[in-house]
Every structure is written in C-alpha cells, then in structure tokens.
N, C-alpha and C positions, 0 to 999 in steps of 0.2 A: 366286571369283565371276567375271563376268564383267567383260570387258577391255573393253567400252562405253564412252566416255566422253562425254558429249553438247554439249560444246566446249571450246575451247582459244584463246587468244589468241594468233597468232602476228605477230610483229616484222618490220620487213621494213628497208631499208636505204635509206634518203630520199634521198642523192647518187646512186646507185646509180636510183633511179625519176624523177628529176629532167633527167637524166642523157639516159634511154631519150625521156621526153616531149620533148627540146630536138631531138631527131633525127626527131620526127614533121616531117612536110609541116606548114605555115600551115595547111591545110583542115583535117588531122587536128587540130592544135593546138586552134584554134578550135571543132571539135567538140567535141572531149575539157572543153574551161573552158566552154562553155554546159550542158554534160551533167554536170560538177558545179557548176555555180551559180555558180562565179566570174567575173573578169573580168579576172583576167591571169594570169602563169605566177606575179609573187611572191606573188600571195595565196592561190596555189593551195601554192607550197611553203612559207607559213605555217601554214597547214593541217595540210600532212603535218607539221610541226613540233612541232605543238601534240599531233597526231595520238602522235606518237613519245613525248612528255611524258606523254601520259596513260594509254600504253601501261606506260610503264615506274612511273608512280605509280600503277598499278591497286592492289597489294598493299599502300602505304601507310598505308592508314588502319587498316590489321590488324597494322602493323609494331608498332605502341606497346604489344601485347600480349604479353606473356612464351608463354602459349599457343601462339598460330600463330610466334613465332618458331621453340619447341622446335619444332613440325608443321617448318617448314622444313629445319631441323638434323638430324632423322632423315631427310625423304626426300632428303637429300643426300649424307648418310654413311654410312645403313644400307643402303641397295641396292647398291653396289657390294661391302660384307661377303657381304650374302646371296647377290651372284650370284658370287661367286669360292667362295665354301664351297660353293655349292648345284650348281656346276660339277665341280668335284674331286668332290664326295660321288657323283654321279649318274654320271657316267661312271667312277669306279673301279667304284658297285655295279653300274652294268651289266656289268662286265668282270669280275668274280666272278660274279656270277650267270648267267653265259652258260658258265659253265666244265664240260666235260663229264661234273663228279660233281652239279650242280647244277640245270642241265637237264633231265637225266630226270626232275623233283621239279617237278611243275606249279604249285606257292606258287611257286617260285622261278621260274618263268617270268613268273607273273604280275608278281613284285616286278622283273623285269626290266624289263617294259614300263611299268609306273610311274615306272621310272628316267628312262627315255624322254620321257614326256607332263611329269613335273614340270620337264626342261631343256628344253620346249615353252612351259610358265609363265612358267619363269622371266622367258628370252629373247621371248617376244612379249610379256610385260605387264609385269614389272618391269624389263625392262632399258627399256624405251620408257618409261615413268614415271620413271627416273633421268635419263635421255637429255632430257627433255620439264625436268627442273627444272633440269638444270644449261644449259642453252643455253638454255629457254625456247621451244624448238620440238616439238610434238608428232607424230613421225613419222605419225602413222595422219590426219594431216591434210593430206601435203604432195603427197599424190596419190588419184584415185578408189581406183585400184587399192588402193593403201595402205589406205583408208579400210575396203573391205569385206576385206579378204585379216587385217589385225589383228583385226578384230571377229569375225570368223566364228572364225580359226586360237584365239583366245583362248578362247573359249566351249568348244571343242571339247576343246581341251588341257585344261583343267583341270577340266572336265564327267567327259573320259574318267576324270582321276588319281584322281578322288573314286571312281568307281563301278569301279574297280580295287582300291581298298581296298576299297569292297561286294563285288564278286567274292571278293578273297581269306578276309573273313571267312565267307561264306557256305557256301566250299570248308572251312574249318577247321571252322565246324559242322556240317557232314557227317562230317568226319573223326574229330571228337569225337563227337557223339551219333550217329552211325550210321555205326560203323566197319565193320559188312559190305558196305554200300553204297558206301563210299570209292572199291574199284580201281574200280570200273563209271563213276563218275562224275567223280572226279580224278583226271584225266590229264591229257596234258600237250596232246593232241588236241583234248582239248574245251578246255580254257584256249585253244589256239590260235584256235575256233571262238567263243569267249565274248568275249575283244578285238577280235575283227572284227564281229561284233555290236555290243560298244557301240560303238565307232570310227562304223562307218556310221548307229545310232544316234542316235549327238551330231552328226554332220554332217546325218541330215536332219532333226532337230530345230530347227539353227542355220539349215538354210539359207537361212531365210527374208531373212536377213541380208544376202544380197545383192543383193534388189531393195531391202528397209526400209530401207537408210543410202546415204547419199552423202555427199562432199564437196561446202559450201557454202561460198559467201563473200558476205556481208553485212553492212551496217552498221546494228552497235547501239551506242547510247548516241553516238554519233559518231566509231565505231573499228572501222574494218574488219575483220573478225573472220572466219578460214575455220577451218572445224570439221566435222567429223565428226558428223553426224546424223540424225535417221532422217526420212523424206520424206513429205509427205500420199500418199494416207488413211492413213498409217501410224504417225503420230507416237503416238497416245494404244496403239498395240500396243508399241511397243518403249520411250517414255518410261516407261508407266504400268503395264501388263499385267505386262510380259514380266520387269522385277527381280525380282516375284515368282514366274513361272516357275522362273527362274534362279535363286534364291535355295532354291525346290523342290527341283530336282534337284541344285545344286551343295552343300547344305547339310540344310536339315528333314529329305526321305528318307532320306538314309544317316544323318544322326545319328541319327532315332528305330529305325530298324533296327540299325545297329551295336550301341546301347545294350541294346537287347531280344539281338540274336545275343551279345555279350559279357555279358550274365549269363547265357544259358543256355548257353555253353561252360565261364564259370566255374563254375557249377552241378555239372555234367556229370564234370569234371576234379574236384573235393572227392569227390564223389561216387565215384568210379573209386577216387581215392587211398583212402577212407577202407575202401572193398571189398575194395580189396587188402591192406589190414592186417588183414584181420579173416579172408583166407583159411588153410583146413584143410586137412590132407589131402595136402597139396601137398608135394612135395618143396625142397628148398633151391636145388638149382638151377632145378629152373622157377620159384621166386622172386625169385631173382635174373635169371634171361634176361627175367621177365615186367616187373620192374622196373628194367632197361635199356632194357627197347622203350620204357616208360609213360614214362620220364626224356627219349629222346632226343624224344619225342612233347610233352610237356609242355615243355619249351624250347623249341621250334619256337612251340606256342601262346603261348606269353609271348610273344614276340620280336612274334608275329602281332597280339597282343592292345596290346603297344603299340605301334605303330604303326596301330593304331584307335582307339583313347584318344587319344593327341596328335595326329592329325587332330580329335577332337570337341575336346580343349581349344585349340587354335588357329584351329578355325571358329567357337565359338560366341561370342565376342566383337563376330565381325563381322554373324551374324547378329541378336544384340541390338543393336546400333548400327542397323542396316536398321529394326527395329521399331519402337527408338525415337522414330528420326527422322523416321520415315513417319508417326505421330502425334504428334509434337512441332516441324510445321510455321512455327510462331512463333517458334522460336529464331532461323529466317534474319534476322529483321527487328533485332537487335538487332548491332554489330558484337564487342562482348565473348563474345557469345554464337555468336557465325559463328566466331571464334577456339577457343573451346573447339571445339565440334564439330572441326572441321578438326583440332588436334590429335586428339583420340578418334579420327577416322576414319584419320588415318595411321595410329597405331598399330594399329588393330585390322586396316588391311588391309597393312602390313607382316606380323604375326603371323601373318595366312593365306598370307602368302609365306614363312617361317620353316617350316611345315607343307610346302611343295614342295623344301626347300632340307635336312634336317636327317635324312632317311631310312637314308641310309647310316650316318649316327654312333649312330643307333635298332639298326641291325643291328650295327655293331659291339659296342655293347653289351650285348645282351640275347642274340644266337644264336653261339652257340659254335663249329656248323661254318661260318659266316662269317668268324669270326677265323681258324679254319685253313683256309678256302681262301685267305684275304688271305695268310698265312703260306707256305703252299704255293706260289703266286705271287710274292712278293716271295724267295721263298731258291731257286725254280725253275732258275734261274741260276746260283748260287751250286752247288746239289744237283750240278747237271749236272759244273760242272766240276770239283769237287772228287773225282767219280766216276774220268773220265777219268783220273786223274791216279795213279791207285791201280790195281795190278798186279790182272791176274786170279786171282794165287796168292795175293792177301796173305788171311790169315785175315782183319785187321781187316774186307776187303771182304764177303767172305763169309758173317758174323755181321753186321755192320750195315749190310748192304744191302738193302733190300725194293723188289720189284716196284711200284708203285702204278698200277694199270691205270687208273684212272677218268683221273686227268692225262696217262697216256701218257709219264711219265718216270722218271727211278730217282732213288728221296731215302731219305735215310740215316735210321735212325730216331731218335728223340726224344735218346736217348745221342749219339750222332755228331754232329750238326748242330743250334746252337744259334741261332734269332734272333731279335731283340728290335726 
C-alpha cells in the first residue's frame, strides 16, 4: 500500500532549546514568553518538561496490554529480518536475472525490474518505519522535501511492483492460451515499453502528492507535534478518497485479475497436458521433443504462478483490515480495543512487506533454470580456473569441456565440476 502516514510524534532535546532561547536578545526573549503565554524562561522550561513527560508517556496507557506490546516487538525486530533477506534476495535476483541467457526471456526482464521496485519498498517504507520505532523519529517528517520525496517515491514503488506482477501474469496468459501470438507480443522490446508505461503511470497518478502534503508543525493535545500531511482543500482527497484509490490499484485490481488470469492459465495447462496424452499418430520422438518444450514451459508457469498467489495471500490480509476498520470506526474509542487493532495492523502490513522481501527464495524454489544460473555463477570462477590449469592435449579437457555461449565462458560439464 501506500507509504502515507498522517502523523507522527517527534521528540526534541529540551537543554538543547533551552539552551538556543538563553542566547536570544531581551527583545526576542520577551517576545518569544508573551507569544507562548508565559511569564518567565522557568515556567516556560516547565512546560517543555512536562511537554517531554507526556511525549514519552503517549504509549503508556497501551503498555498494560499484551496486544500492542507483541505490535511493538514485531515492528522492532521483524524489519531489520525483512530488510536484510529482502536485500540479499533482490540484488542476487537481479544479478541472475540480468544474465545473458536470461535476458533475452522477457518474464525475466520483467522479474528483473520487480527486483528493482521491491528494494524501492523496502528501503523507502519499511526501512523508515523501523528507523521511526527505534529512535522514535519519523524521517519523512524531518523536512518538506522529506515529506513529499517519501510519499510520492512510496506510492510509486510499490504501485509499480504490484502491477509488474499484473504484467507478468498477463504475458504468461498469452503465452499459455495463445501460443501463436506469444513471439509478436513477448518480447523483451515491449516488456521494455510496458515498465515505462507503468513507471510514468504510477508517477502521474501520485503526483498529485506534491502540492497534497506538506510538513506541519502544530500543537495538539498540548504537544508540539510535526507531521507529514496533507494541506486544505486537500485534506478530505488524500485522508478520505485517496486509501481507497490506493488500496484499488495497489491491491483489489490485480487480485481480482490475477485470480481470473490464474485460473484460466491453470485451466489452459490441464488442458494441453491432458491433449497430449491422448495424442495419435505421432511418433515417439516428437513426443518426447513435444513434451520437453511443454515441461520447460510448464515450470516457468509454476514458478510465475507462485509468485501471483503469494502476492494475493500476503496482500489480502491487509486489504481486509482496511475494510474492516473503515466500518468498524468505534473500536478507536475503546483503548483494549486500539491495542488489538494496532497489533492486527502490524502484522498484516509486515506480511505485505514479507511479499517485497521473499521473491528470489520463490524463484529458487520453483524455477529450475534459476537454480542453474545461480549455479552457473557461483562455480563461474571456479569453471574458469580449473580450465586454465588443464593442458590443451589432455583428453580429460577435451571430453569435458563444453562451449556455453549464452555466459561467454567454458564450464566443465555436470561429470567434471561438482557444486553444492
């Protein structure tokens, strides 16, 4: 979803302002304590004292609840999990996936650029969410710029990653139900054409972002409070409207489409399989070449198929908590009931960070020339020098040595060169 947040409470250092006010002129002094209602500097730095107390006991009354403690305990230990896996995972697949037998394969372009936009998520909204509970200061409020540069970057980023997985399934339904139409329209040209589309897309859908929000500072409840929010006449567009926008296109559209394109490919694929069992006529080897191609075709679909599925089971959590709570207004007023919520909603918008963070371990496990191009790469090194090292006359080179032009290096084959 989107990386909005509509305030934040940020702490500030009372010696430190106390400090600054002692170095004002008499004139400014004396300004400054009739413009906040006081009448001297110690009742002004009582104030800020009291200010600091009720800053730091805001969460108190939620402490005595087992609920929002767990909420605490996850966003404090699970984001740094998720952004060290979700790091590793996205920059290896991008660097597989960029690899010259991979590339020409427009799925794998796409799942490139997905690599891309989810260490875009990561890092602009849960790393600032981790960053925001361990110190208690929310980056996207400590400047304008800050303020709109996170809300927009956020929206966009993970707008794009969702409708990257819509592209790819979309490409895969083609490729399934209308295999003669596939070369014309999966490529890797038009994938390049289809990312910059949405990209520009999700930025002028967002842009609106950067007149709608600004950095305020304000006092409510009697505590200086600067936050990140959205500005008249704009407040009831980006409070009210605009989640549900958001919730549109980062969620509802592609679930209900995914779900419709993933039964008609599953469909599609029984279908095919159960055709080709029941073919005549045919000889044994175009049996077997037919049911090579259909096998290395049908792995790719899994591989594709789940990572659409664990996008729908990792979003719809969070989009039942939106619905819930959107009509279940009265829970705020209760604070047992403000505890639960807040637990529910960490977890359910961890678990949509779980979905940007876990792609690559998805390809590991389901797509097979994934594991060997990781393999390919990881012994690429090894291949090379164990090559060098071996005479041009030795038979052993001779017999287990193979060209592999897609990588542009020489590797020994599956006999020779073992790794694990």
């Amino acid at each position: 979803m989107g990386e909005y947040s509509d305030a934040s409470a940020v702490g500030f250092n009372k010696t430190a302002v106390m400090t600054v006010i002692r170095q004002l002129t008499a004139g400014q002094r004396q300004t400054l304590l009739e413009e906040s209602g006081v009448s001297s500097l110690e009742e002004l730095e009582s104030l800020l004292r009291q200010h600091t107390m009720r800053v730091e006991n805001y969460e108190q009354p939620y402490m005595q609840y087992a609920e929002f403690r767990m909420s605490k305990f996850l966003l404090l230990y699970v984001p740094p999990i998720l952004i060290i896996i979700g790091t590793f995972g996205n920059m290896f697949a991008f660097l597989v996936l960029r690899r010259r037998s991979m590339i020409k394969v427009s799925t794998y372009f796409y799942l490139a650029c997905l690599a891309v936009a989810d260490l875009f998520v990561l890092y602009v909204g849960l790393l600032r969410m981790w960053i925001g509970e361990l110190t208690g200061m929310d980056l996207q409020n400590q400047a304008m710029w800050l303020c709109k540069l996170t809300v927009i970057l956020g929206y966009i980023a993970s707008d794009t990653a969702v409708w990257i997985i819509m592209a790819v399934t979309v490409e895969r339904f083609i490729v399934v139900c209308y295999p003669f139409k596939a070369n014309q329209m999966c490529n890797v040209l038009r994938a390049k054409k289809v990312i910059l589309g949405l990209v520009l897309l999700m930025f002028a859908i967002n842009l609106h972002f950067l007149w709608t929000v600004e950095s305020v500072e304000e006092m409510i409840d009697g505590r200086n409070v600067v936050y990140c929010r959205a500005v008249e006449p704009y407040s009831a567009l980006v409070n009210e409207a605009w989640p549900w926008v958001d919730a549109c296109i980062y969620s509802f559209l592609p679930f209900v489409f995914i779900i419709m394109l993933n039964i008609m490919i599953i469909n599609q694929v029984v279908k095919a399989h159960n055709s080709r069992e029941r073919m005549q006529g045919v000889s044994e080897r175009q049996k077997l070449d037919g049911r090579r191609q259909s096998t290395e075709g049908t792995k790719l679909t899994i591989m594709l198929l789940t990572v659409s599925f664990s996008f729908l089971i990792t979003t719809l959590p969070m989009n039942v908590s939106l619905i819930v709570t959107t009509f279940w207004n009265q829970m705020l007023h209760d604070p047992h009931k403000v505890a639960k919520f807040t637990l529910v909603k960490s977890i359910t918008e961890l678990l949509m960070y779980v979905n940007h963070s876990m792609n690559f371990f998805l390809y590991c496990a389901t797509g097979k020339k994934f594991r060997q191009q990781i393999m390919r790469l990881l012994c690429q090194r090894e291949s090379r020098t164990t090559w060098l090292s071996m005479t041009d006359n030795s038979p052993k080179a001779k017999q287990g040595i193979q060209n592999n032009k897609d990588d542009g290096i020489l590797c020994f084959s599956k006999s020779e060169v073992t790794c694990v």
